[in-house]
C-alpha distance (Angstrom), angle and dihedral (degrees) to the residues before:
residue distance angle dihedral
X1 . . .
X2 3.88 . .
X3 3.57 97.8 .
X4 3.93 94.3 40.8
X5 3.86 73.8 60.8
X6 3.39 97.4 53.9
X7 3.49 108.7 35.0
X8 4.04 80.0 48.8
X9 3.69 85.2 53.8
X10 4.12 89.6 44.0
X11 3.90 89.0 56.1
X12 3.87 98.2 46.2
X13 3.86 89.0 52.4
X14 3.58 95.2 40.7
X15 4.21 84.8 51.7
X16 3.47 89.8 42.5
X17 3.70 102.6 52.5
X18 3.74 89.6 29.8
X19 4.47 81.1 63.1
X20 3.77 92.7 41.5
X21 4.44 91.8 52.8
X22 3.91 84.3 49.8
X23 4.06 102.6 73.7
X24 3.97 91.3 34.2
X25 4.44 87.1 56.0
X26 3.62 89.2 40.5
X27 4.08 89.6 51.8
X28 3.99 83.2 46.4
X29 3.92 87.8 54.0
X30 3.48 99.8 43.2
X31 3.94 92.1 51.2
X32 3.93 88.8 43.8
X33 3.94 85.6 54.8
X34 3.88 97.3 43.3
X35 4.16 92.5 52.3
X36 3.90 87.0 45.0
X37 3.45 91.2 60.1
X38 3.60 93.2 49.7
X39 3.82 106.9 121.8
X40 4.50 88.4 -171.3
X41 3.94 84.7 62.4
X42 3.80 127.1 80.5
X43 3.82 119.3 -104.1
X44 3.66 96.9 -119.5
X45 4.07 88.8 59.4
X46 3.47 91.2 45.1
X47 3.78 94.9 55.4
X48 3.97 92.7 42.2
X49 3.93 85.1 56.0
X50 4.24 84.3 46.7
X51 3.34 87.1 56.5
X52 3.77 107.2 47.8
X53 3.79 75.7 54.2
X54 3.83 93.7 63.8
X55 3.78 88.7 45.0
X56 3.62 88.8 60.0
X57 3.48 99.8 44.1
X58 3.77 95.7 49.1
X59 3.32 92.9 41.0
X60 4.38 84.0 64.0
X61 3.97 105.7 101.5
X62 3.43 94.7 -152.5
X63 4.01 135.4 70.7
X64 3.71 107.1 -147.6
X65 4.25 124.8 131.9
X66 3.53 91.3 -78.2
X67 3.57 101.9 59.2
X68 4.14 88.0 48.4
X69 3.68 92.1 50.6
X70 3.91 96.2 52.6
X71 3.99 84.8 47.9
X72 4.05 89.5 58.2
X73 3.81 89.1 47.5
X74 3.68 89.7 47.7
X75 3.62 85.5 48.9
X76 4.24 92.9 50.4
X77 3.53 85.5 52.5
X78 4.08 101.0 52.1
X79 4.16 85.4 44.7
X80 4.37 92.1 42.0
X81 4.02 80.9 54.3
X82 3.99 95.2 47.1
X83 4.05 90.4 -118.8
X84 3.83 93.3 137.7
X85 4.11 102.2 174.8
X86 3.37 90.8 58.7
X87 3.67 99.1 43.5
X88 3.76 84.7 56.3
X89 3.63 93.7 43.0
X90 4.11 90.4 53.0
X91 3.69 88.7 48.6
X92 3.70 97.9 47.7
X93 3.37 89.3 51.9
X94 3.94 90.5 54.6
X95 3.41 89.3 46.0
X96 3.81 89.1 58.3
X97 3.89 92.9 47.0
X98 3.58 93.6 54.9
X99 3.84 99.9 42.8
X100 3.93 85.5 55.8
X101 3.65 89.5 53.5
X102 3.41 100.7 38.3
X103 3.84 100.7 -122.2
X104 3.53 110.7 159.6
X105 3.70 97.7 -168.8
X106 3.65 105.7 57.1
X107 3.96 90.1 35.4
X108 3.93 86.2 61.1
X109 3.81 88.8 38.5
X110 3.86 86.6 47.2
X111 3.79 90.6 56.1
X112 3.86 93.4 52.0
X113 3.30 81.3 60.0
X114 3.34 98.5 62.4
X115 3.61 98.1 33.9
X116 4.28 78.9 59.3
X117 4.12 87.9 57.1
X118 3.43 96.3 51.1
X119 3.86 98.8 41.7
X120 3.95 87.4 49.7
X121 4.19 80.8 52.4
X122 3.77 93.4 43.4
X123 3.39 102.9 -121.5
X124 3.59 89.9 128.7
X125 3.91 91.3 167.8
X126 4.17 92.4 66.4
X127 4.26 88.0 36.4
X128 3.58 80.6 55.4
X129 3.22 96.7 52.8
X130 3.79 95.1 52.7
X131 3.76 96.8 42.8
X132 3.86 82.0 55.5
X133 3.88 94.8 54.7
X134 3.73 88.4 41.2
X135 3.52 87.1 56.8
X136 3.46 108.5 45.8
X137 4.05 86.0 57.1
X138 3.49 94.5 50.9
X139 3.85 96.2 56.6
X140 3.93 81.4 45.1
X141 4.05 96.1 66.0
X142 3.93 87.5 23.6
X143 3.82 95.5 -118.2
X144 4.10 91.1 170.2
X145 3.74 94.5 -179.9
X146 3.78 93.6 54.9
X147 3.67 97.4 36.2
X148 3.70 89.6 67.8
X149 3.34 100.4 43.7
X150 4.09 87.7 53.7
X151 3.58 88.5 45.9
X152 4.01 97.8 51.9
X153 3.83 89.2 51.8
X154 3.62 84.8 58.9
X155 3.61 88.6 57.4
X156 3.79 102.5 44.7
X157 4.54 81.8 58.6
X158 3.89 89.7 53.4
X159 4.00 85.6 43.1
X160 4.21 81.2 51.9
X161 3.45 96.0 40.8
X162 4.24 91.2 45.6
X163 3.42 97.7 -111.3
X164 3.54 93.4 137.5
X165 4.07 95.0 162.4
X166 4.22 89.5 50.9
X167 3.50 91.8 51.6
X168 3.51 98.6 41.4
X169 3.32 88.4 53.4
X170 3.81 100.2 49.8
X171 3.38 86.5 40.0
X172 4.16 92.9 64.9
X173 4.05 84.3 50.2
X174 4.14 89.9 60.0
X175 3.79 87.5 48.2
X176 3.65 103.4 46.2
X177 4.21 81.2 51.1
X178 3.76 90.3 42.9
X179 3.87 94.1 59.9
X180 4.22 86.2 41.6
X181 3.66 88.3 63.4
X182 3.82 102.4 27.6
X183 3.52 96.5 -119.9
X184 3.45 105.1 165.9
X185 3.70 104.3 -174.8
X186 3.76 95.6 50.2
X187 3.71 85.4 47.1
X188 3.81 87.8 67.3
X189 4.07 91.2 41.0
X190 3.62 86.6 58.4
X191 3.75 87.6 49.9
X192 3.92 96.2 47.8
X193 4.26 85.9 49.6
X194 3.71 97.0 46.4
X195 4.22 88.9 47.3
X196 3.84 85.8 49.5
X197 3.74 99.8 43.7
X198 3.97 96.8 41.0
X199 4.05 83.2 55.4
X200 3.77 99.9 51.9
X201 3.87 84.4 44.2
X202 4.66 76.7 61.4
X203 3.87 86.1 -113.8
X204 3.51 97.7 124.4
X205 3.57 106.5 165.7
X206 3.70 97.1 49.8
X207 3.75 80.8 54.6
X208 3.34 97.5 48.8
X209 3.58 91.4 45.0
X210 3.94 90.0 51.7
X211 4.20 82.7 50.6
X212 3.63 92.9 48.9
X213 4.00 86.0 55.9
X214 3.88 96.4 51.1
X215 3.74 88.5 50.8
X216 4.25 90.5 50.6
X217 4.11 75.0 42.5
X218 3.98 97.1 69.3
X219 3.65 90.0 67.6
X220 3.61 94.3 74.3
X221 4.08 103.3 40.1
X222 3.70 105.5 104.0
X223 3.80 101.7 -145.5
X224 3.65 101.1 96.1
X225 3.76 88.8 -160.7
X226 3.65 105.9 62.0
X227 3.76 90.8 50.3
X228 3.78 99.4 90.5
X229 3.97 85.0 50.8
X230 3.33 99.8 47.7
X231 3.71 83.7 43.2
X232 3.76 96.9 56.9
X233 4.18 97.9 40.8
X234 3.97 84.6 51.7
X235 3.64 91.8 52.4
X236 4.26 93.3 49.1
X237 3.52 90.6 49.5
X238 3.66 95.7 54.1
X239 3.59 91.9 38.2
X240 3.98 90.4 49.9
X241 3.72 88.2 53.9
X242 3.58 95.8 54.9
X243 3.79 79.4 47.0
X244 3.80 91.1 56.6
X245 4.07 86.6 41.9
X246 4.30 89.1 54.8
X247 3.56 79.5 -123.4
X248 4.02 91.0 141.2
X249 3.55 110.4 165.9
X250 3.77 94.1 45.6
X251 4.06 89.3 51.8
X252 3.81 91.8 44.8
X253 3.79 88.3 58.1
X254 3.66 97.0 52.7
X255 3.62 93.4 39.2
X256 4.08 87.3 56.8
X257 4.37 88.4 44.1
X258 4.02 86.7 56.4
X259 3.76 89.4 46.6
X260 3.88 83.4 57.3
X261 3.85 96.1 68.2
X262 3.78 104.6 116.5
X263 3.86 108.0 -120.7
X264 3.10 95.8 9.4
X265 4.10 96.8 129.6
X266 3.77 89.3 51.7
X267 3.69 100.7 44.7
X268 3.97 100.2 35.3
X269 3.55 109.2 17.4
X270 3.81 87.8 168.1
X271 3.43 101.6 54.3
X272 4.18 88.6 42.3
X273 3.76 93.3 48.4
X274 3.90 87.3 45.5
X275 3.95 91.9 54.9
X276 3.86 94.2 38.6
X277 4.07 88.9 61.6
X278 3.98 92.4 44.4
X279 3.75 92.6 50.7
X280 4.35 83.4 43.9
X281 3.82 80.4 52.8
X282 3.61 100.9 47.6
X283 3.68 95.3 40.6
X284 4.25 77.9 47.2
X285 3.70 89.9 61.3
X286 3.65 105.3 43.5
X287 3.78 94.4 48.8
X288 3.85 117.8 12.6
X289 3.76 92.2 -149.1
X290 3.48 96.2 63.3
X291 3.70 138.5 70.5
X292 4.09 106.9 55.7
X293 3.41 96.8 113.3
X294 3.33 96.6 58.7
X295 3.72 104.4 43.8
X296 3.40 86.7 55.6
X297 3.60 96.9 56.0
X298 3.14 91.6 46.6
X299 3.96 93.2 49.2
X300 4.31 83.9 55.3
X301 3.58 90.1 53.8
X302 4.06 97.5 49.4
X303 4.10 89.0 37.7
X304 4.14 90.1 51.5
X305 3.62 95.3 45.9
X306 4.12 103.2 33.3
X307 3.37 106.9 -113.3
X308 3.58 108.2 160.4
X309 3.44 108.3 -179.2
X310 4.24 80.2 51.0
X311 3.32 93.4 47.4
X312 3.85 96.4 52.3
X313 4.50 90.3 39.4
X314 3.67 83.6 49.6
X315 4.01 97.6 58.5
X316 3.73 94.0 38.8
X317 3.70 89.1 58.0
X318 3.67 89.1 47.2
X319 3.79 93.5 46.1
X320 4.28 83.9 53.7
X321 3.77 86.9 48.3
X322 4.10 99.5 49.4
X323 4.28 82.3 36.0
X324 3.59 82.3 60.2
X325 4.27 97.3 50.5
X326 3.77 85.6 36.6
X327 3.52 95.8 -120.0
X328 3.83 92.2 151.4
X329 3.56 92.4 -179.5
X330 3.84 102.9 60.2
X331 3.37 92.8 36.8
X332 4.08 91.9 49.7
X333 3.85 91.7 55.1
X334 3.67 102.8 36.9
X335 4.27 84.2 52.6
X336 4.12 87.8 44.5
X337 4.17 76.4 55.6
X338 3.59 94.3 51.3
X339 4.05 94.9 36.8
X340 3.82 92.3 55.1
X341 4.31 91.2 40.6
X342 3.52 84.0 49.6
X343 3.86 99.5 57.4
X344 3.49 96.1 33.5
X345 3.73 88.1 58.2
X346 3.60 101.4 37.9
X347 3.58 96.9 -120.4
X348 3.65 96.6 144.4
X349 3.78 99.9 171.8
X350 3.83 86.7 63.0
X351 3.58 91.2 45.5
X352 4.20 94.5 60.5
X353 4.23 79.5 54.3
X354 3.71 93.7 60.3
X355 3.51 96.9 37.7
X356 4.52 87.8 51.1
X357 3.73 82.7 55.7
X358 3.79 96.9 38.3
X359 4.09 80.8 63.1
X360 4.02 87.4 51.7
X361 3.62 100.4 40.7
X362 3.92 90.2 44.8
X363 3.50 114.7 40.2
X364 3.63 95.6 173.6
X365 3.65 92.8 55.8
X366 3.37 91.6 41.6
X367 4.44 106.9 118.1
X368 3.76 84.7 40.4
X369 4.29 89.3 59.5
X370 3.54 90.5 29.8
X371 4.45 90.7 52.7
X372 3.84 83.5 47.2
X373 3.25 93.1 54.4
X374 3.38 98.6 51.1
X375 3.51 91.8 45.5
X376 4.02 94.5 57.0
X377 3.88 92.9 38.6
X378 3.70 84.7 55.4
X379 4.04 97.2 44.2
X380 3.78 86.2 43.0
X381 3.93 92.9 54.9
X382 3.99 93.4 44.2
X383 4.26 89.3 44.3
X384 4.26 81.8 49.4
X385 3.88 92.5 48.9
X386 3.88 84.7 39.0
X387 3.38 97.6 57.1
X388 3.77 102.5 33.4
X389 4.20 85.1 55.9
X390 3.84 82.2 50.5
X391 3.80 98.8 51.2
X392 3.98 82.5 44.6
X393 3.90 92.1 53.4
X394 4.04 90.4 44.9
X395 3.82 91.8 57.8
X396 4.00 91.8 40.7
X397 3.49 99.2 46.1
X398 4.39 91.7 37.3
X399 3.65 81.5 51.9
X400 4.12 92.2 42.4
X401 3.86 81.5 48.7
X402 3.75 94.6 47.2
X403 3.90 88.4 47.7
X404 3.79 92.5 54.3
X405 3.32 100.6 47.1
X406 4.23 90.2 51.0
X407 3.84 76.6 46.5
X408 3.93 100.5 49.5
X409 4.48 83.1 41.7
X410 3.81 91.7 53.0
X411 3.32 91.0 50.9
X412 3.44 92.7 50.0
X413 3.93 93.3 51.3
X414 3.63 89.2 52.6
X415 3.74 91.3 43.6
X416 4.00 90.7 44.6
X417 3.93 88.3 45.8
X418 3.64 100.2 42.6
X419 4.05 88.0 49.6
X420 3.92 83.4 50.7
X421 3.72 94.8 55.6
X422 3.73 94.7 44.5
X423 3.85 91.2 48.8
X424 4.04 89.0 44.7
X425 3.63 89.8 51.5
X426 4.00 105.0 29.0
X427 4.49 71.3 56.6
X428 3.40 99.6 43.9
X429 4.14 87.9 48.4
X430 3.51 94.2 44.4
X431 4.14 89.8 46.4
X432 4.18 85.6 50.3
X433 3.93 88.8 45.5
X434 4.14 93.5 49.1
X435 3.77 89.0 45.6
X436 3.38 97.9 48.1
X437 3.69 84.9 44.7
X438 3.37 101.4 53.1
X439 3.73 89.7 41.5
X440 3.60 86.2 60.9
X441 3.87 90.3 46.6
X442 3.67 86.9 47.9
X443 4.09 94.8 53.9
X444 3.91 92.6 43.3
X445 3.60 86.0 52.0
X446 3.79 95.0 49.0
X447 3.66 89.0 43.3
X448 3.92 95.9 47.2
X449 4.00 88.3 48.3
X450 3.59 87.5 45.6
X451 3.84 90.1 51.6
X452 3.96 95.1 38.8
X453 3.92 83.0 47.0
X454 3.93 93.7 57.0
X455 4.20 87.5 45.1
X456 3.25 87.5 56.2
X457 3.52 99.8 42.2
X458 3.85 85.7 50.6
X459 3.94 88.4 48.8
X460 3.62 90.6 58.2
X461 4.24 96.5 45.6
X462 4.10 83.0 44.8
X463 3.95 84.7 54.1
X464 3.91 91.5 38.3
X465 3.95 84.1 49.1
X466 3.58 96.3 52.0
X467 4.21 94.6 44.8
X468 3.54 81.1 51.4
X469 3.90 99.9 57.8
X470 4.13 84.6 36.5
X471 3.74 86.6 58.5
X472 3.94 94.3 50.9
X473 3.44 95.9 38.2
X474 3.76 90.4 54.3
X475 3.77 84.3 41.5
X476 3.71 94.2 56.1
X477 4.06 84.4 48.2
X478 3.44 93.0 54.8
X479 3.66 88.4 48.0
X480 4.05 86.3 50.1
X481 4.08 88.1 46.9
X482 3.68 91.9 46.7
X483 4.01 103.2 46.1
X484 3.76 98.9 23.9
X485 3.35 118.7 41.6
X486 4.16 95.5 23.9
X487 3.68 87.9 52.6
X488 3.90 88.8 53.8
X489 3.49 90.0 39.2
X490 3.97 89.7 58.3
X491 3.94 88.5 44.8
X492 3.48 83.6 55.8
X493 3.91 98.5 54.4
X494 3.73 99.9 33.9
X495 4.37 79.1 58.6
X496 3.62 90.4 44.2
X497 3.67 81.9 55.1
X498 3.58 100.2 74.5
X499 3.53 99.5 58.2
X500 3.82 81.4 73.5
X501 3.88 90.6 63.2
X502 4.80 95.8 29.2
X503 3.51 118.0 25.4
X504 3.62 97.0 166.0
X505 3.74 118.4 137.7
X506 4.36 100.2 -92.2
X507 4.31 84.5 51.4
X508 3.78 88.6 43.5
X509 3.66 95.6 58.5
X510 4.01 91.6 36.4
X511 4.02 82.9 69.7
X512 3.03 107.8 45.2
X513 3.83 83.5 48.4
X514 4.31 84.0 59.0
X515 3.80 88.2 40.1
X516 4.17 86.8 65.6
X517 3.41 84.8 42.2
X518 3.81 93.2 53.4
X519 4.21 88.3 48.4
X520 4.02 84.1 52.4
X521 3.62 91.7 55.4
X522 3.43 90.9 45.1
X523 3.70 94.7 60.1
X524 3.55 87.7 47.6
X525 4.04 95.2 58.3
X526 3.94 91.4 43.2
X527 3.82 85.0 54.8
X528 3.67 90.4 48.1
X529 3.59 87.3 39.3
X530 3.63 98.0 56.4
X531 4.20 92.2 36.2
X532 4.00 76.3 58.2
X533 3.54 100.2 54.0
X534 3.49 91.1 48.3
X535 3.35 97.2 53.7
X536 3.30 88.5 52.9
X537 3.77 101.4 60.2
X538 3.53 85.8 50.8
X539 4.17 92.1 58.5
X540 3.80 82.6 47.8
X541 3.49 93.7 51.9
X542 3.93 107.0 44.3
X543 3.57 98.0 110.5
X544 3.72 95.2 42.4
X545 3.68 89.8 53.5
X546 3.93 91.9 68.8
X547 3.85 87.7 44.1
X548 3.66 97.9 58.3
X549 3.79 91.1 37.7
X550 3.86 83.0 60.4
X551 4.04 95.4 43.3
X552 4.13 79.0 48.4
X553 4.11 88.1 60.3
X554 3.85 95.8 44.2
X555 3.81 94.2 52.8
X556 3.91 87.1 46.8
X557 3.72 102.8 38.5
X558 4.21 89.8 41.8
X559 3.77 136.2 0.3
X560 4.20 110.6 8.9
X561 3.69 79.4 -173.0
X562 3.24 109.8 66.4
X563 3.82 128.3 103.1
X564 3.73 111.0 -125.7
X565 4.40 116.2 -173.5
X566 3.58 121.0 -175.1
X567 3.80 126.9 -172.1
X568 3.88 112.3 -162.7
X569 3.92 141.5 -164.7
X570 3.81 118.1 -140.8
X571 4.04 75.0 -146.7
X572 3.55 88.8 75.3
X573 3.72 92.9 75.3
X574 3.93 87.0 59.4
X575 4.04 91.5 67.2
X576 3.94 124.1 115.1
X577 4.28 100.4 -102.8
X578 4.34 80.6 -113.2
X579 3.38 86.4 63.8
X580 3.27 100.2 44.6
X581 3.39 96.1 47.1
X582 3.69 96.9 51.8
X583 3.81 88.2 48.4
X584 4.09 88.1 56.3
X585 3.96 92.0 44.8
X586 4.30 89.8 55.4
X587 3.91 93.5 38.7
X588 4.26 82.5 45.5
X589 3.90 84.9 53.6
X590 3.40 105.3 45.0
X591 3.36 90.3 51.9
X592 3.40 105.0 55.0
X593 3.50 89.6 48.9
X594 3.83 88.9 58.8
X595 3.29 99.5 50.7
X596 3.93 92.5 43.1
X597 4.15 100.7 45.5
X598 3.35 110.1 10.5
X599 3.69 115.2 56.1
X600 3.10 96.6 -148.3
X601 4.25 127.1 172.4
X602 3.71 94.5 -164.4
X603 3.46 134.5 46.2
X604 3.78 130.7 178.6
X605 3.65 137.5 -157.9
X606 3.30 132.4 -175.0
X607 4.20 133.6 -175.8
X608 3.60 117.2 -178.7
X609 3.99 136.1 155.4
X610 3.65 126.9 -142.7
X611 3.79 137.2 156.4
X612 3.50 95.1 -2.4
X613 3.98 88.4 -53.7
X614 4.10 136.3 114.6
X615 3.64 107.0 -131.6
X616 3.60 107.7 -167.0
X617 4.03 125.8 -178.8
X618 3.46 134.0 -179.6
X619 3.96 123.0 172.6
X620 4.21 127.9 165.0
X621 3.79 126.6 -164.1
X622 4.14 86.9 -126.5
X623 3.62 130.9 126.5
X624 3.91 108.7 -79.9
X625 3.07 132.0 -140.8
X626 3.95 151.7 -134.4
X627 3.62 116.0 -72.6
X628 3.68 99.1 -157.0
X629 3.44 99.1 40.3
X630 4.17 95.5 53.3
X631 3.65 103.5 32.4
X632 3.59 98.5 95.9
X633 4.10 91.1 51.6
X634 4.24 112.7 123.5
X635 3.76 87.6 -116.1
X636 3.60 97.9 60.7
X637 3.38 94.1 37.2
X638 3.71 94.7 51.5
X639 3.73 91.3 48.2
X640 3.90 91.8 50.6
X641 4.04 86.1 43.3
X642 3.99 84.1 53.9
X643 3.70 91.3 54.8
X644 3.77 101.5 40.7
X645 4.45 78.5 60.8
X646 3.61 89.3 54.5
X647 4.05 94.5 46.7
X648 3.39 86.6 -124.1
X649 3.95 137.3 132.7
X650 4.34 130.0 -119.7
X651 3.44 128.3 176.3
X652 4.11 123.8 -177.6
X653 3.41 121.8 -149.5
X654 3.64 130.5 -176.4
X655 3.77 143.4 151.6
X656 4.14 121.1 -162.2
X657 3.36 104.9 -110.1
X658 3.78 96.2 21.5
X659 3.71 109.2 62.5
X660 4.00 135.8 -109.5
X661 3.98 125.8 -92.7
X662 3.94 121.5 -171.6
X663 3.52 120.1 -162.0
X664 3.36 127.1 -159.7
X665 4.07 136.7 -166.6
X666 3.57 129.1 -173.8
X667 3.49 145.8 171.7
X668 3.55 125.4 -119.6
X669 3.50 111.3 -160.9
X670 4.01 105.7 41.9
């Protein structure tokens, strides 16, 4: 009991102190994660304090919410600082958590994840892939909010991949969820995609009417903060449609209202430098004089902060603009720039521009460009059909999957059910079958005790019968004794009688002639004498007759061997034929069950009468048994059901190993 104490004691402190640790690591974590994310330190400091984050978070022994939710902030932080393997390592680790405990949420959030790594990577076809997963499992635990979100990042890959109708399409799902749940911001998203997709499809002024909405949109996001960017990337795509339109002025005038943003240099520098160029442009086209200054800004911001889609848009607008003053030169290297940016980068769009103005700016060369060109545009369109028939086989075969797997679990419910209902019933018949079985077991029973009862009963009248003919068959003896062989008797004596008054020689031999007689009638009353005494042991022994004709049948019918003692009360022959009867049924019983179980060598049984009771005991030298498991057998139940009839009292005792005894006491006048 002590060291239940203790180790009790053990746990509670272990728990205890184990609860206390868990707010001081979390405060660790949370100020790892807050000087990750800040942008005024240097990158290797903010990955050393990423790391001592992992450490911690490893180093937790236990898998519960928490310990997944510090592994996706772990994870924002690797992706925030452009360290993509170990983003993807953090998240396939989640991923792997969550599968093994079955958490559908955070495996579908998992798998955005990794859909995020590899659209970042652009391999849209495996991002895809993972958006589509992520999907599916959010429409499974209804997660509306997430759902969309999945579902719009499918969109912006078909936008990538110019399929303008897909994405349009998926993108009118998001929004139809978007106003369900009130989401403002995504409403505008949806906005942005639709204005994007309708233009690539050439319907520009649905597209810029779809624009037009996600700037009126702004108004109602809440975060004050990402107003101004939402602001300015509204503004460039409107302006880039006019762009696309040749409508110049209008797109130079909402190029120069973007540029207006306060801040906008220092807290997008992207999305500034990317408006400065298209207002360069647009100036560019209106008036061919114009516009340097501003592309080359705009080149020293992309240059300075590594944009390399900027840097490459930047020189291809400056190769147009030196084109256009026929400075051949400058515009030859700044393309060469571009060209080699381009490849290196994998932006092959941008690399069909340089090599169109590779054919202008070297005539010469010009077929060779010109078949290269050709060549890429070609492989570009076949790698676009490619991977917009892939993206189509992903969702059909995902959704194939998904339907086989509902298919394969139906079947399995019906399978699982149908097995249910054959068990319930093949139970339910076999349940009727034993009952009715055992009711029929019961009735034969009833009907063979009821028979064995009657033979019995007819055993004892039979014996009854016979004492009853004994008794008037010794009657009519006595009768003989008493007026036969008396009566001769007193003829003898009252003849003997004269020799007292004559004893002359004639009445002397006449005597001794009566005295022979006498000895003759003598032998006749010891022969009646002894055929009395007989009979008598046979009225005494009536009832013991049946019980040694029964020990007869259990040495025959089971062990020949064994030693069987009785001890018996004349008394017994005094009992009510009920009694009797009821007394032969138990003995009958525990007998059999001797001989049967018990293996016994020696059995005892004893009859004796006492105050007006039967006491009645019967022990063996078997094997015992156990109590609670046979007391509800028919034997011992009939035996006790015997007694309660008689009023009387049994008890059965018996120990394995060291045989049973049942004693029984009953009443003899009732």
């Amino acid at each position: 009991m002590k060291q239940i104490i203790i180790l009790f004691g053990f746990i509670f402190f272990v728990g205890c102190n184990s609860n206390e640790k868990t707010p001081v690591i979390q405060k660790k974590l949370d100020s790892y994660f807050e000087n990750s994310s800040n942008v005024n330190l240097d990158k290797k400091i903010r990955l050393k304090y990423i790391d001592s984050a992992k450490n911690l978070i490893q180093g937790a022994s236990t898998i519960d919410s928490i310990k997944i939710k510090n592994y996706f902030k772990l994870a924002n932080r690797y992706f925030i600082l452009l360290e993509y393997e170990e983003y993807k390592k953090t998240t396939n680790k989640i991923l792997n958590i969550s599968e093994s405990i079955n958490d559908t949420l955070n495996i579908a959030k998992a798998e955005y994840y990794l859909g995020d790594y590899y659209f970042s990577l652009s391999k849209n076809d495996s991002a895809y892939y993972y958006y589509l997963g992520a999907e599916k499992k959010y429409e499974k635990i209804e997660d509306k909010s997430n759902l969309a979100r999945t579902i719009l990042h499918k969109a912006y890959i078909l936008l990538f991949e110019k399929d303008f109708l897909g994405s349009e399409s998926e993108t009118i799902k998001v929004l139809n969820i978007a106003k369900e749940i009130n989401d403002q911001s995504l409403i505008y998203e949806c906005y942005v995609n639709l204005g994007s997709s309708l233009s690539g499809l050439g319907n520009y002024e649905k597209g810029l009417e779809y624009h037009q909405k996600a700037l009126v949109q702004i108004k109602n996001i809440e975060d004050e903060n990402y107003k101004p960017i939402f602001q300015a990337q509204t503004l460039n795509n409107i302006g880039f449609v006019y762009l696309n339109i040749n409508k110049f002025n209008e797109a130079s005038q909402i190029f120069a209202e973007g540029l207006k943003i306060n801040n906008l240099k220092d807290i997008q520098p992207i999305l500034y430098s990317s408006l400065l160029d298209n207002y360069a442009y647009s100036i560019f086209k209106i008036n061919k004089k114009k516009g340097l200054e501003d592309f080359q800004k705009a080149l020293t911001v992309r240059d300075k902060i590594g944009d390399v889609l900027g840097k490459i848009n930047s020189r291809i607008h400056l190769t147009e603009y030196y084109l256009s003053q026929n400075d051949t030169l400058k515009a030859l290297q700044l393309n060469s720039e571009a060209n080699k940016l381009a490849k290196e980068s994998h932006y092959n769009k941008e690399v069909l521009v340089t090599l169109d103005f590779f054919t202008k700016l070297l005539p010469k060369e010009g077929l060779s460009y010109a078949r290269d060109y050709i060549k890429l545009n070609d492989s570009l369109q076949k790698q676009e059909r490619a991977t917009r028939n892939k993206l189509a086989r992903i969702e059909f075969e995902t959704d194939e999957i998904i339907s086989e797997k509902e298919t394969i679990s139906n079947q399995r419910k019906i399978i699982l059910i149908a097995s249910l209902l054959i068990i319930s019933f093949s139970f339910l018949l076999y349940v009727i079958l034993y009952q009715r079985s055992k009711h029929k077991e019961l009735v034969f029973a009833q009907q063979q005790q009821e028979s064995n009862e009657e033979i019995y009963r007819l055993m004892l009248n039979n014996q009854e019968d016979i004492d009853e003919v004994r008794r008037n068959v010794k009657r009519n003896i006595g009768l003989e004794l008493h007026d036969n062989i008396l009566n001769r008797l007193a003829g003898v004596r009252l003849n003997l009688f004269s020799i007292s008054r004559k004893q002359d020689e004639e009445t002397i031999k006449k005597a001794l002639e009566h005295i022979d007689y006498i000895r003759v009638i003598e032998q006749e009353i010891r022969a009646f004498s002894h055929h009395l005494h007989n009979e008598s042991e046979i009225y005494k022994s009536g009832f013991k007759n049946i019980l040694d004709e029964l020990l007869k049948n259990q040495k025959e019918t089971y062990s020949p061997e064994s030693n069987f003692e009785i001890y018996y009360d004349d008394a017994m022959n005094n009992m009510s034929p009920e009694i009797k009867m009821n007394v032969y049924r138990i003995i009958q019983e525990a007998f059999n069950n001797i001989n049967k179980y018990a293996n016994a060598t020696k059995i005892v049984l004893i009859l004796d009468t006492e105050d007006d009771f039967l006491h009645l005991e019967i022990n063996d030298n078997g094997i015992g048994f156990n109590e609670k498991k046979i007391k509800n057998g028919i034997g011992l139940k009939n035996m006790k059901s015997r007694t309660e009839a008689m009023k009387g009292e049994i008890s059965i005792t018996s120990e394995k190993e060291k045989g049973t005894i049942i004693k029984l006491k009953v009443p003899l006048v009732n």
